[in-house]
N, C-alpha and C positions, 0 to 999 in steps of 0.2 A: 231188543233183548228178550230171548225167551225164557219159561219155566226152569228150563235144565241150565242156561244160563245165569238166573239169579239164585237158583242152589248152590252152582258149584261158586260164584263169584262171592258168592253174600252168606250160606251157608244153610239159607232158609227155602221155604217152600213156599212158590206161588201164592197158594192162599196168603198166607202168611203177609206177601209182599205186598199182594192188594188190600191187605186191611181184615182180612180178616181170619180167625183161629181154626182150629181142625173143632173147636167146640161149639161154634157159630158165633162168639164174640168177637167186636171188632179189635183192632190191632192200636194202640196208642202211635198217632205218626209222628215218629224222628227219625236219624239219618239211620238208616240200614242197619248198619252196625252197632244201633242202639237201641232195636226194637223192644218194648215191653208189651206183653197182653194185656189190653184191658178186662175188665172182669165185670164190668157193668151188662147189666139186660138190658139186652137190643128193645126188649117189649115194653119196659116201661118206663119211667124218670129213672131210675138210678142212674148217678154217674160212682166213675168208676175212681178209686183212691189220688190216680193221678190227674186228674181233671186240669190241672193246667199247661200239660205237654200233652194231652187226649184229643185231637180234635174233635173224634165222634162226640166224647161225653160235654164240647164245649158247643158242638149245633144243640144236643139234646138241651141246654142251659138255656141255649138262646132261643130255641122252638116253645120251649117249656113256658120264660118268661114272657114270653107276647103272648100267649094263651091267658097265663094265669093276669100277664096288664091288660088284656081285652076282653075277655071275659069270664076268668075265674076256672076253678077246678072244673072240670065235670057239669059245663054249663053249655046249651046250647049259642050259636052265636045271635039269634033273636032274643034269648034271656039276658045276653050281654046289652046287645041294643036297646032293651025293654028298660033295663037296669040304669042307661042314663036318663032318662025322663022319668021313671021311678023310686018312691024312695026308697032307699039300700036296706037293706036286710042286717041284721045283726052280725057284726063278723061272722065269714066263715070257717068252718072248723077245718084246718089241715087234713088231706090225706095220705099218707103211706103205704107202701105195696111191701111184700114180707119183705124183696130183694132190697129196698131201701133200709129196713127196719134192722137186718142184718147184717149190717156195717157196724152199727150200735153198740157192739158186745165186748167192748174195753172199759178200762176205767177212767179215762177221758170222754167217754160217750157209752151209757151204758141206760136203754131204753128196755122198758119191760111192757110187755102183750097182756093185758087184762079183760078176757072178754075179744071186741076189736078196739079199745081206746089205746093208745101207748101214753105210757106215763117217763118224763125222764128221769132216772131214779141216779145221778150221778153226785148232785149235791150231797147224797145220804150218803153214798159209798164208805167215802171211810168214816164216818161214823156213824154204821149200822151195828147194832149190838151182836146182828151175828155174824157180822165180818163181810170183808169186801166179799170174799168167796160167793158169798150165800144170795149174792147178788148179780155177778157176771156168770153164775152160772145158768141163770134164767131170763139175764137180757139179748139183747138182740132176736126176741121169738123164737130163742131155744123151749119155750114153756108158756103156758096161759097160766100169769100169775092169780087168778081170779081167786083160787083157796088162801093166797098169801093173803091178799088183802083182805079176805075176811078174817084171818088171823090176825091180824092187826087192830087196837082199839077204834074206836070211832075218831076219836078226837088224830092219830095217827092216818084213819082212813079219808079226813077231811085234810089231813096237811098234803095226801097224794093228788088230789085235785087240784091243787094251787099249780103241781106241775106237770097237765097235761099236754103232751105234745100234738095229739092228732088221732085219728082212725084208722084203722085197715082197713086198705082197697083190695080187691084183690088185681093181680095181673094180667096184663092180656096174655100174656105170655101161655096160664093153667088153660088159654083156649085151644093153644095154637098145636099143644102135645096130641 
């Protein structure tokens, strides 16, 4: 079957058929006629909303999780091997790339950028005194809340540490432009 063949038969376009978008994202695989875009970065962990009809974002799951069960974020594989005859380090801190961060920006998941920590500010949502608004408009790394939080009492700016989610990494992705 060629290119011209699975346009006219299927409707779509080559790229498309092999998996992947006219915007370099991969293609979620189902039957032809059922094709969605994923929207996940090829470059870094993010998967993508439909993760469980995605294959790419379900290898990215399983590439991810044998990194992070063999040797952790961001760790060489001799710091992994060192690690089991060594004693372990204090939990480590989560990382997050913006592309991950930016899923974040509803009010069933509503993450906010402070600096590079991400705080998850979804418990508070609706009982922020200045409304949910005042909140999704600045989660998902639409903003560095860093002025909010200092606006916020002390005793207020220690209940935000209870729910720290992780750090900003940056992407491979800001290398590859």
């Amino acid at each position: 079957m060629g290119a011209s063949s699975i346009k006219q038969d299927y409707g779509i376009g080559f790229q498309q058929a092999m998996g992947l978008s006219r915007e370099g994202y991969a293609v979620a695989v189902a039957p032809l006629n059922e094709l969605s875009e994923c929207n996940a970065c090829l470059y870094c962990s993010d998967t993508c909303d439909n993760v469980e009809s995605c294959i790419s974002c379900q290898k990215k799951l399983n590439s991810n999780s044998m990194i992070s069960c063999c040797r952790g974020p961001e760790r060489s594989w001799l710091m992994g091997a060192l690690s089991s005859i060594c004693p372990q380090e204090k939990e480590q801190t989560k990382t997050y790339t913006m592309c991950q961060l930016r899923r974040h920006n509803h009010a069933d998941s509503a993450w906010i950028l402070v600096g590079d920590t991400i705080y998850d500010a979804t418990p508070y949502i609706r009982s922020h005194p200045g409304g949910i608004q005042t909140i999704l408009r600045k989660s998902g790394g639409a903003a560095d809340c860093t002025e909010d939080l200092r606006f916020h009492s002390k005793r207020a700016q220690r209940e935000w540490t209870k729910f720290k989610v992780g750090t900003l990494r940056h992407c491979p992705r800001e290398h590859v432009r």
